[in-house]
Steps between C-alpha positions, in 0.01 A plus 500: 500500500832705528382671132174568627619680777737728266204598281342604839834690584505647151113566494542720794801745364263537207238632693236209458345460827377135633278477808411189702557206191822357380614207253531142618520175356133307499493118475381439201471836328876684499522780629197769600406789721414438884376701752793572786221643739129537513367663226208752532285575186625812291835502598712589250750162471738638187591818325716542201627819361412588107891521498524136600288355220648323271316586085513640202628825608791306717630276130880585393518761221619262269205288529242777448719623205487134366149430570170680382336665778189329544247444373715385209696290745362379822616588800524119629738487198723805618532426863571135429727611227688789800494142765685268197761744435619664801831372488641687771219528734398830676575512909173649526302211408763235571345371866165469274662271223658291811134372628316461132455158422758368277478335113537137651124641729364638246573220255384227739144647523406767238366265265627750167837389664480131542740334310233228382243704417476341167363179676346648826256775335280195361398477936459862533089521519361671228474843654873483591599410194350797314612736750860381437466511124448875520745523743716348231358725274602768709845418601567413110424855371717638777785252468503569097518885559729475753746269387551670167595793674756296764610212305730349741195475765430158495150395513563313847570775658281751344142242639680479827506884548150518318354291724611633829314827345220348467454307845631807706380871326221672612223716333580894581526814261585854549468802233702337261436113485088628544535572124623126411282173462388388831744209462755717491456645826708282680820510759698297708572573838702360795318344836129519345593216267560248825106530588352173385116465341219444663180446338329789719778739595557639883656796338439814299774578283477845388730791330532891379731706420737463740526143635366154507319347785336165650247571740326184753132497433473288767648414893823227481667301728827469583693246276160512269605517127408808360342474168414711221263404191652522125171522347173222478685221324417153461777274573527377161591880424726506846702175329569673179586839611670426859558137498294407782180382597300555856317251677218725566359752270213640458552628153555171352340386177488168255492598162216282252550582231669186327256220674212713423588610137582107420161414577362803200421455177656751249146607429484581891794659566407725212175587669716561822747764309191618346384620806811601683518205736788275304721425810643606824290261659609459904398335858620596829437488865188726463362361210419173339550673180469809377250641260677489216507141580180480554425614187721270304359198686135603414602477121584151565156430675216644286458376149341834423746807346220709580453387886856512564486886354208591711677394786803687392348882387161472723594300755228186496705181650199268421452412891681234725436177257803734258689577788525162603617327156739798536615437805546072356682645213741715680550203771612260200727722341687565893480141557705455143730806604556287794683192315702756326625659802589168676702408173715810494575438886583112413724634221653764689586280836664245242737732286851614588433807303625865649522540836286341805440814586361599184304158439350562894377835412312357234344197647397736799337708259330197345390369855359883521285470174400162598349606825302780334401348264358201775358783704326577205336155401375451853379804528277438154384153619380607762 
């Protein structure tokens, strides 16, 4: 903990003030923020100076010169691209690099970084996966822009340095970056970056002009972890973007889409994007399917176009006899979802592939699914 305590040392000479919460190591979860004394609601727990930030206005001069201001390039682009090549780090941020997790972290659970990604994105659920592809996406435009300007940047190096900007900025904007893309508004910043997520956040985090701060919402115990909330994310999303899934959330979410849409005629699914409701179908722990599901199933059901387009511009769902072959439908397309999610967990447990790590995230994320997705069919039958 010897370079957490220096960033504590160096956070003070830089006038960012810390009150009653420090890092420590938590079984399980690396490093977070605890409470070092009772905590009362409203008390201010960390300020950072504007000058302390770390963003677009804080990039080498060579690297703005290089790079487009956005939005032609995005800033995720040119702070990753100012991380990659700072060959001679600065002092001032230099207890900050010390404590960021390091390329063999990130490459162990980022899934953009696993080394057998090739193999292990065919067991990402089918949300996951298309949040990574525009992730790839994303990190390709940036990489192809940024390595024509830096050639000897290896690629490596550059998703390493992209990706720690990318689990660890925050949103914030001042007069300048208020003009940019909202995606753009982004910055880095020491201590804030060691809260960990909760899915409702004991925390306010706040700025203006002059500083940062991270305000308890809520009383705290001593040695409580303190939490803030990165945004209302399932945990498929949490996966992709931060490598990590929780065992509680109350945001979480099974996407349908692809045991739903099997079950469609073309015919159908043209009547479907017809009407705006082609996709994005979803259950979670409020629901037993959303209305868009709902929707979809009745299509199924009713052997009437007409019906099924009462039902979806006037509202008529033809009583509880439709509801209930809706509700037998929807149970026999979970209970087939079901044998697919027990053979990717068979498969998974049996393969050397990647990391254990990597292949335990993703049959806990499986076992996650499967439980909604149970929830869901007993909750139906009833």
């Amino acid at each position: 903990m010897e370079a957490y305590d220096e960033l504590l040392r160096w956070a003070a000479k830089h006038g960012i003030e810390i009150h009653s919460i420090a890092p420590q190591r938590i079984p399980g979860r690396g490093i977070g923020i605890v409470a070092t004394k009772p905590i009362k609601a409203s008390e201010r727990l960390l300020l950072v100076p504007t000058a302390s930030l770390r963003g677009l206005e804080s990039v080498k001069p060579k690297i703005r010169k290089a790079l487009p201001i956005p939005p032609k390039t995005k800033a995720h682009a040119i702070l990753a691209a100012d991380l990659a090549l700072d060959k001679d780090p600065s002092p001032k941020y230099a207890p900050w690099n010390a404590v960021v997790p390091s390329q063999e972290d990130i490459t162990s659970y980022v899934p953009l970084a696993w080394r057998d990604l090739d193999t292990l994105r065919q067991y990402l659920p089918s949300s996951a996966l298309n949040l990574l592809q525009k992730q790839e996406a994303k990190f390709q435009i940036d990489w192809k822009l940024v390595s024509a300007t830096f050639p000897t940047l290896t690629r490596e190096k550059y998703l390493y340095h992209w990706l720690l900007v990318n689990t660890r900025t925050f949103y914030h904007e001042n007069s300048r970056t208020a003009k940019l893309p909202r995606d753009d508004r982004m910055i880095l910043q020491p201590v804030a970056d060691l809260f960990n997520h909760a899915d409702v956040s004991g925390c306010e985090v706040a700025f203006d002009a002059s500083s940062f701060t991270i305000t308890a919402e809520r009383d705290f115990e001593e040695g409580e972890e303190v939490y803030i909330c990165y945004g209302k994310h399932s945990n498929d999303f949490l996966l992709v973007e931060y490598g990590f899934v929780m065992d509680e959330n109350r945001w979480d979410e099974v996407l349908l889409d692809e045991v739903i849409l099997e079950e469609m005629s073309e015919r159908q699914k043209e009547l479907l994007e017809e009407k705006g409701f082609l996709g994005n179908y979803v259950l979670d722990e409020r629901t037993p399917g959303c209305y868009r599901t709902q929707v979809a199933l009745r299509l199924v059901c009713v052997s009437d176009e007409k019906e099924w387009e009462r039902f979806v511009e006037m509202g008529e769902d033809g009583g509880k006899l439709v509801q209930r072959k809706v509700d037998e439908v929807f149970v026999k397309i979970l209970s087939k979802f079901l044998g697919r999610i027990e053979r990717m967990v068979e498969e998974l447990e049996g393969m050397n592939t990647g990391l254990e790590s990597q292949r335990e995230v993703l049959i806990k994320r499986w076992g996650q699914i499967r439980g909604m997705v149970e929830k869901t069919i007993k909750e139906l039958e009833a």
